[in-house]
C-alpha positions in Angstrom: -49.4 27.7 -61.2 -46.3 28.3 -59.1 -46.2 28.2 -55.2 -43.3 30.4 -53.8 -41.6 29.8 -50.6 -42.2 33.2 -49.2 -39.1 33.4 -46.7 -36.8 31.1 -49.3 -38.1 32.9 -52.7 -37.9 29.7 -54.4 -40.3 28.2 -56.9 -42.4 25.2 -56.3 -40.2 22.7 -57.6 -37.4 23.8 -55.3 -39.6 23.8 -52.6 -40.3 20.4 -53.1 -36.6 19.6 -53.3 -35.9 21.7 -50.2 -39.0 20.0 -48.6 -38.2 16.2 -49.1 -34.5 17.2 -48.3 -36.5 18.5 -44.8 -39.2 15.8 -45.1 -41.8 18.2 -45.5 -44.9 17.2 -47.3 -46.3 18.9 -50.1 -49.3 19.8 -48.0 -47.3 21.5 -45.4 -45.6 23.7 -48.2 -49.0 24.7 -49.8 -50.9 25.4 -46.5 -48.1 27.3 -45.7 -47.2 25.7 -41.7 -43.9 23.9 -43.3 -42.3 26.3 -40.9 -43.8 25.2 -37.9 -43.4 21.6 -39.1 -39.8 22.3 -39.6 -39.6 24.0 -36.0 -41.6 21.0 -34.2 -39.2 18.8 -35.9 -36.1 20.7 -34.6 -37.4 21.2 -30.9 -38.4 17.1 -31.1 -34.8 16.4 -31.9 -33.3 19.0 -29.6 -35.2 17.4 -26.3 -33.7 14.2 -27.6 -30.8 15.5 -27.6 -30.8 17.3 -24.7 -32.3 14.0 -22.6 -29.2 12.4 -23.8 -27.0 14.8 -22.8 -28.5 14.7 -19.8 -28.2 11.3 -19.1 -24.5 11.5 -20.1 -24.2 13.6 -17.8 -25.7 11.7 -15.1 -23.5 8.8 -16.1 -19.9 10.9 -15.9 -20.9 11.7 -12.3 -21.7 7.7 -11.5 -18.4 7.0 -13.1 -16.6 10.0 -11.3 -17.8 9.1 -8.1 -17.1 5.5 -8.3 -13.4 6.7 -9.0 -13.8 8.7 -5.8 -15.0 5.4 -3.5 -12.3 3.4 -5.2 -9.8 6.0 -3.5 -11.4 6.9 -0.4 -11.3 2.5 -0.2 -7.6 2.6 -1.2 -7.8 0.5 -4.0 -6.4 2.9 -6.8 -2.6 3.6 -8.0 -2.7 7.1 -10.0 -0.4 8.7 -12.2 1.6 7.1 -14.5 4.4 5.2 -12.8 2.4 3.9 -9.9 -0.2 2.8 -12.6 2.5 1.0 -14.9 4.1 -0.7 -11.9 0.0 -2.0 -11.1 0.5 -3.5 -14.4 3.2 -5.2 -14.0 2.7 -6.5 -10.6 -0.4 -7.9 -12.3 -2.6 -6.5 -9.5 -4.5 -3.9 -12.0 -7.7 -5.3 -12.8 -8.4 -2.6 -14.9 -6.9 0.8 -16.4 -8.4 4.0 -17.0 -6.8 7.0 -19.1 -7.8 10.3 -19.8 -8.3 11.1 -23.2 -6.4 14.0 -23.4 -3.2 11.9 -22.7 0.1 12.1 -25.1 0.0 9.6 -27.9 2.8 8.3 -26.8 1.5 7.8 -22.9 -1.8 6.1 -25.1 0.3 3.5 -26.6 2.9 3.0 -23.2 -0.3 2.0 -21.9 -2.1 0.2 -24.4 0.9 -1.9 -25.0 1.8 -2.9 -21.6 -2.2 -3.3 -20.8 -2.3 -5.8 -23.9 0.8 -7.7 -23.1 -0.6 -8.5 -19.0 -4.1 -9.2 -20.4 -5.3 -5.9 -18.3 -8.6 -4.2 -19.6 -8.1 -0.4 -20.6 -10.7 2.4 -20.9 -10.3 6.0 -22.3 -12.4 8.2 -20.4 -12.7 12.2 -19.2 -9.8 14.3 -19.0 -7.1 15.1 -16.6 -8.3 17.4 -14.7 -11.7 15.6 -14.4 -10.1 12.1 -13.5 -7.9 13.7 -10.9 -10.5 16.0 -9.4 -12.9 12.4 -9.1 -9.9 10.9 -7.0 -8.8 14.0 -4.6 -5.7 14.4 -6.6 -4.1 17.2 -9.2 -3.7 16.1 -12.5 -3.6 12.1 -13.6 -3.5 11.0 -16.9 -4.0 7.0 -16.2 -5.6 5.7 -13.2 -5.2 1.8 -12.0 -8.0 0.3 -10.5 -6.5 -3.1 -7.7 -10.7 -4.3 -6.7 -11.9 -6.8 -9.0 -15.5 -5.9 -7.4 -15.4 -1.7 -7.8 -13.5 -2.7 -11.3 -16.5 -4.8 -12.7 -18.7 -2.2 -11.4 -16.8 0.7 -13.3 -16.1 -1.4 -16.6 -19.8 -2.2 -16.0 -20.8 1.8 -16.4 -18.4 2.8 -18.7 -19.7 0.5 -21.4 -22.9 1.3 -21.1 -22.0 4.9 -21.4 -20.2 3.8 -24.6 -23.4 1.8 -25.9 -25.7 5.0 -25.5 -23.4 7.1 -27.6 -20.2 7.8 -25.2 -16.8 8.2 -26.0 -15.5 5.2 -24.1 -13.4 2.7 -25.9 -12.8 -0.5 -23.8 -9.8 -2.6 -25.4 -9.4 -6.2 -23.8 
């Protein structure tokens, strides 16, 4: 006897392909609610995905407005020359560029941040990063508190442990 997937038109042995492909059981494909399995499934994984997203979310904003006390307490250089000059003056304790940056401006940075032992983090875009501080545009940021810098390396690698895009080097 041959069971058909109605919507699929594919015999039973298919089905069960398609099903352990899907893990749907064999009684789901002949009772016929393998659809609403499949569909329970999906929404499960969606609302995971959308409580993530969610919490991402949540965490950008901590990170963005931590960027925003660290200016409004005058303890960030931004944009690219006042951030290089942190580096050098070894008063960076940490430095922060967007993602979108140059390759070139990525490895300026990663190179002098390696050589002075300074802990960089790739994080948000421009715009994003410069909006956080008050500012236009900045690709790299330069964080001078040890305390608000322990507090922002402290976020952004938990962000990067539930799934972010941060990558701390150092």
């Amino acid at each position: 006897m041959k069971y058909f997937l109605m919507s699929q038109g594919k015999p039973m042995a298919e089905a069960l392909i398609y099903a352990k492909m899907q893990s749907v059981s064999e009684k789901h494909l002949k009772t016929g609610d393998w659809r609403d399995h499949l569909k329970l499934r999906y929404l499960k994984k969606c609302g995971r995905d959308l409580k993530r997203s969610l919490a991402d979310i949540l965490e950008f904003e901590k990170i963005y407005s931590l960027l925003g006390l660290c200016m409004r307490a005058g303890k960030v250089k931004s944009g690219e020359f006042q951030t290089m000059e942190a580096i050098r003056k070894k008063t960076a304790q940490m430095v922060i560029v967007s993602l979108d940056a140059s390759e070139n401006t990525t490895k300026q940075f990663t190179d002098k941040c390696k050589y002075y032992d300074v802990p960089i983090f790739f994080f948000g875009d421009k715009e994003s990063l410069g909006h956080a501080i008050g500012k236009d545009v900045r690709t790299s940021l330069a964080i001078t508190d040890k305390g608000l810098s322990e507090s922002l390396r402290k976020n952004l690698l938990s962000l990067e442990i539930n799934g972010g895009n941060v990558n701390g080097k150092n």
